[in-house]
N, C-alpha and C positions, 0 to 999 in steps of 0.2 A: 505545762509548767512543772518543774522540779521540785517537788515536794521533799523536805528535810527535815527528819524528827531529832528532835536535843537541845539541852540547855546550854546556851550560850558558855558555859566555864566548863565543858567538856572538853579535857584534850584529846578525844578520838572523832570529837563535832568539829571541833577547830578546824582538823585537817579535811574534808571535803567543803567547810565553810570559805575557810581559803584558797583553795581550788578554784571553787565556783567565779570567787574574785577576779584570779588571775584567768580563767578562762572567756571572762565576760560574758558567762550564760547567767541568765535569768534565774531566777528561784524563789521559795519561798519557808521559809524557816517554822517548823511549827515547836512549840514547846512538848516537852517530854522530859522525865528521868527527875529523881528526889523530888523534890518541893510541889513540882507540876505534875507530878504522877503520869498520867497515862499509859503508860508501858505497860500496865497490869491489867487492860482494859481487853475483853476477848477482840476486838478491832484492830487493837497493835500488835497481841501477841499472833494473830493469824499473818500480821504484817513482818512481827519479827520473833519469831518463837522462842529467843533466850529475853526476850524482858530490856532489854539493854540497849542503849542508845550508841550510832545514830543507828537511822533506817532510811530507806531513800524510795518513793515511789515515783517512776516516770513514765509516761508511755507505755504504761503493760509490764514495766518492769517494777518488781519488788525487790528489795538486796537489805542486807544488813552486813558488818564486821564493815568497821572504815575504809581499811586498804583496800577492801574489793570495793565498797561504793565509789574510790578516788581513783583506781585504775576503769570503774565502769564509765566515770564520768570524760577521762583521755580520751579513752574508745569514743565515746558517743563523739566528742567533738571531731576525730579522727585526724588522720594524719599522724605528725608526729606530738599535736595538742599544745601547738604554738611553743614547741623545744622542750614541755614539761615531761612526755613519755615518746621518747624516740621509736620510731618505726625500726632501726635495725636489730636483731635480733641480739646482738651482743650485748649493746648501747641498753636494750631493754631490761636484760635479767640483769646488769648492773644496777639498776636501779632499782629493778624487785627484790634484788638482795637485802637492799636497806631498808626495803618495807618488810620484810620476812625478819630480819634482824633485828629490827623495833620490836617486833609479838614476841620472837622467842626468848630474845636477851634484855634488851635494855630496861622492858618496861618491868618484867619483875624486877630486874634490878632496883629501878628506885623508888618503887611502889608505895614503898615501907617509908621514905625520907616525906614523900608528897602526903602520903593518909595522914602521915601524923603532926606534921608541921600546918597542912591548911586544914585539914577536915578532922580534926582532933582539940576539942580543949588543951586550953596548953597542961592544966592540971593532970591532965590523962595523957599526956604522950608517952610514949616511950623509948626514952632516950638512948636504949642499948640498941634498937630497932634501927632509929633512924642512922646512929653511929656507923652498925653496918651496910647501911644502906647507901650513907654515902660512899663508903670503899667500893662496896662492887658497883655503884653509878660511874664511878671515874674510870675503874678497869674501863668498861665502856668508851666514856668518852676521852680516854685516851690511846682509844684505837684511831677516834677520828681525828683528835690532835694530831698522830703521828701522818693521818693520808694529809692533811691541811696544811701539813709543815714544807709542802715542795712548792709550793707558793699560790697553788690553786684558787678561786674563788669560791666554788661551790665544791660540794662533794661529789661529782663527776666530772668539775674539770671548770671550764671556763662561763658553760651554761647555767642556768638554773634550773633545777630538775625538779620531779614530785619527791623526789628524795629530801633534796634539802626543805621541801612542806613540812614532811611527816618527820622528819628528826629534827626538824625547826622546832617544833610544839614542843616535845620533848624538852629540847633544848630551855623552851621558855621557863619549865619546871625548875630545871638545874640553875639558870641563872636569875632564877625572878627573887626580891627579897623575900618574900612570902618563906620563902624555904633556908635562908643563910642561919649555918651554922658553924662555930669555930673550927678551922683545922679544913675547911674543905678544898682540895685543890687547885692551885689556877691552874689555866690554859688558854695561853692566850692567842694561838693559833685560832684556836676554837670561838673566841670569844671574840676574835674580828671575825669570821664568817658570821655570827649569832648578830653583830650589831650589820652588818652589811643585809642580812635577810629581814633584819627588825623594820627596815628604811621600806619595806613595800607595804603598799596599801591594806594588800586583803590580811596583814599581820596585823598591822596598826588597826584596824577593825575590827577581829574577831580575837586576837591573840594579844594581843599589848593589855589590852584589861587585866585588873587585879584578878586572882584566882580568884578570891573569895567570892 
């Protein structure tokens, strides 16, 4: 069985949560991260040594950092993981691109909009934070407006990929009320791909829920 540490309102739990979904393996979710502690526990940290959810035990394997638990989970099922991680090599770093581009860009990017709008008293936020937080979120996601605007469905093309997973979650951030503040920009390229990924299950399951 596929053992999975994290709290259900994690957006880096989300994305192998929803994987699991669409790949129709088995699992079993265990709690971890704030409220449920355990991450601090010598058991977890030998499990995953930054403290930090998720962490994945299967089979002899141990992993922690999302993207690498969601590309270990492709693999295991093998092939091309029912069209979500293509076997060709081209087809494939395309898609790691947009998992390397979530870590390095986007997620500082809106870091600052999400800490302070959900997990911030509203008394204590910081409005000049989130202010800029929305600017460099949009630089962002209107790189992916611009690829969405040739009429594609998902973001490599016709399929659905782990790509549009992991910038799916993302995505839920940017468009969830939880987080709406004046002046923030549409896109509405963007925002039919966002409602066309919201329509699958394993979203509506682990990702449609309120952040809070």
């Amino acid at each position: 069985m596929i053992q999975l540490y994290g709290r259900a309102n994690s957006v880096n739990v989300w994305k192998p949560l929803w994987l699991l979904e669409e790949l129709g393996q088995p699992y079993e979710r265990l709690e971890a991260g704030m409220e449920h502690g355990v991450v601090d526990t010598p058991d977890y940290r030998a499990l995953n040594p930054t403290g930090r959810i998720p962490a994945l035990r299967h089979d002899g394997v141990e992993l922690w950092e999302s993207n690498s638990i969601c590309r270990y989970l492709c693999m295991m099922v093998g092939g091309d993981a029912r069209g979500l991680y293509p076997e060709q090599a081209g087809a494939r770093a395309s898609v790691d691109r947009w998992l390397d581009w979530q870590l390095s860009t986007l997620s500082p990017a809106e870091r600052d909009l999400f800490w302070n709008m959900v997990r911030t008293p509203e008394a204590k936020r910081d409005m000049k934070a989130v202010k800029a937080a929305v600017a460099h979120s949009a630089i962002c996601w209107a790189i992916l407006e611009a690829r969405l605007s040739d009429g594609r469905r998902f973001i490599e093309g016709a399929s659905f990929t782990l790509a549009d997973i992991v910038l799916g979650c993302f995505a839920r951030r940017w468009f969830g009320a939880e987080v709406q503040v004046p002046d923030m920009p549409e896109f509405p390229h963007l925002a039919a791909w966002y409602a066309r990924i919201g329509e699958r299950p394993g979203f509506q399951k682990w990702v449609a829920p309120p952040l809070f």
